[in-house]
N, C-alpha and C positions, 0 to 999 in steps of 0.2 A: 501391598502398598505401592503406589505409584510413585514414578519419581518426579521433581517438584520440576516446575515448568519453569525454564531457564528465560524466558521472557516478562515472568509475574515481579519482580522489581522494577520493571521501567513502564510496565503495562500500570502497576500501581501508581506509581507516581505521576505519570500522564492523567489519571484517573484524578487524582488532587489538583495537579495544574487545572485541569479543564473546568472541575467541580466547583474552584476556587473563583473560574473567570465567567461561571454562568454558561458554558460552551459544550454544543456535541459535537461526534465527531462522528464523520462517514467513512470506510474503509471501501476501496477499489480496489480486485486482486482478480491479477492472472494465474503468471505461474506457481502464485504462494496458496490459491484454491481454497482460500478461507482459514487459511492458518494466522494472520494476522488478524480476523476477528475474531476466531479462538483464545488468543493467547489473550487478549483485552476481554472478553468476558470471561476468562477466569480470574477476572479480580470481580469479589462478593461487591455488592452494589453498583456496577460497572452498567447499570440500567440507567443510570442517573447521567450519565454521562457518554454514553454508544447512543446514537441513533439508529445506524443499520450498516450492513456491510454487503457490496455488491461482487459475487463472486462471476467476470467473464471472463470465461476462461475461450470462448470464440472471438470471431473480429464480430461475427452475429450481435450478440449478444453485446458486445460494445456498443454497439450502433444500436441497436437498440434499448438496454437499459441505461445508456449513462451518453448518448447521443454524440458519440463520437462519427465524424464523417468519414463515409466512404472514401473520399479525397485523402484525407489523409493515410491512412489505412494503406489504400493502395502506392500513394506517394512515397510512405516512411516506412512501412510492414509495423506491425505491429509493436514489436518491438524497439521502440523509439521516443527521444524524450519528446514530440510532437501530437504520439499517442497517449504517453502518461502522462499529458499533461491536461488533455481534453480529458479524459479517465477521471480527474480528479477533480474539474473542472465539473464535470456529469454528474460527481458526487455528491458534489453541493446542490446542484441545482435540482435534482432530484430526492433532497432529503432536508430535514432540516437542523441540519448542519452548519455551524461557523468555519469548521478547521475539518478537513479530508485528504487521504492520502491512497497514491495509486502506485500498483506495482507489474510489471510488464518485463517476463524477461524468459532466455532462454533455462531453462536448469536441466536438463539434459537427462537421460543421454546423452539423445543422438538432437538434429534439430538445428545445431550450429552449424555457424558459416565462415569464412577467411573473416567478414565485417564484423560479423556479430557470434564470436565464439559461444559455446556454451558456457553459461558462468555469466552472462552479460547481461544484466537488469538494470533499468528504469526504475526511479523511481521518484514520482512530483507529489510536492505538499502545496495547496490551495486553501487559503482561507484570512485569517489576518496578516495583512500584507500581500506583496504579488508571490504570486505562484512561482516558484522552483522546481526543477527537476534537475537530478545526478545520475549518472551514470555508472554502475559499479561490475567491476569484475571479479565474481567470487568464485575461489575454487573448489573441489571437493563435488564427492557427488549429489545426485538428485536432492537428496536432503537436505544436505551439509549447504547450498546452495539456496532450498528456499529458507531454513532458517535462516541463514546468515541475512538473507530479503526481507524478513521478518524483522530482524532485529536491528539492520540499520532505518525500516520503517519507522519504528518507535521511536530511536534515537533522534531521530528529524523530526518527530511529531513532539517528544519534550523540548526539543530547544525551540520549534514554532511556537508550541504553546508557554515557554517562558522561564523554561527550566534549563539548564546545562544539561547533558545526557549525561 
């Protein structure tokens, strides 16, 4: 028996918000590598409401699937609310999506810096209304880190989409 997915209440109930307001949603993920379109497609009918999830885990790959610029990139390193914001920005435009969310961050090991310790993620909501991005430093390791990126995802993506977290 597996153990229940600690994100399946908020991935749920994002799932009703969205369902309720006619709206999909695009996921953009670095260092979380597809864990936050995971945890939203394990809610059953979560088809009716996912569009698709872009996992770039390179700056490549940024720039290419979700059209992040090079300028940026090299200007702010990846890791930045300038990139997570283009990230989620890409999201939309490349999906069709109302409401997207991107995440960009170190989770360690190793990787960190004096600026940008390990534990420091990005991460910007785009879609009804202007786009935001936060900055979060989580502790704990490799895991404990991108859940935790995970789960403040969600919680930003219910209260965009019209729910209290």
């Amino acid at each position: 028996m597996s153990r229940p997915d600690p994100h399946y209440p908020l991935a749920e109930r994002l799932g009703r918000l969205l369902l309720e307001r006619h709206a999909l949603l695009a996921t953009a993920e670095s260092c979380t590598g597809g864990g936050l379109a995971k945890a939203v497609t394990e809610v059953p009918g979560s088809s009716g409401w996912f569009d698709r999830g872009f996992v770039t885990y390179s700056n490549r790959a940024k720039m290419e699937m979700l059209g992040v610029a090079a300028a940026t990139l090299e200007r702010h390193g990846a890791v930045s609310e300038a990139v997570a914001l283009e990230m989620a920005a890409g999201a939309l435009r490349h999906s069709a999506a109302r409401l997207s969310v991107a995440i960009t961050g170190i989770a360690g090991p190793g990787g960190g810096t004096p600026d940008k310790p390990v534990g420091t993620v990005w991460i910007a909501w785009a879609g009804e209304g202007d786009p935001v991005a936060r900055r979060f430093r989580f502790g704990g390791d490799r895991s404990g880190v991108r859940e935790q990126a995970v789960r403040a995802a969600l919680e930003g993506l219910v209260a965009r989409a019209g729910g209290a977290p």
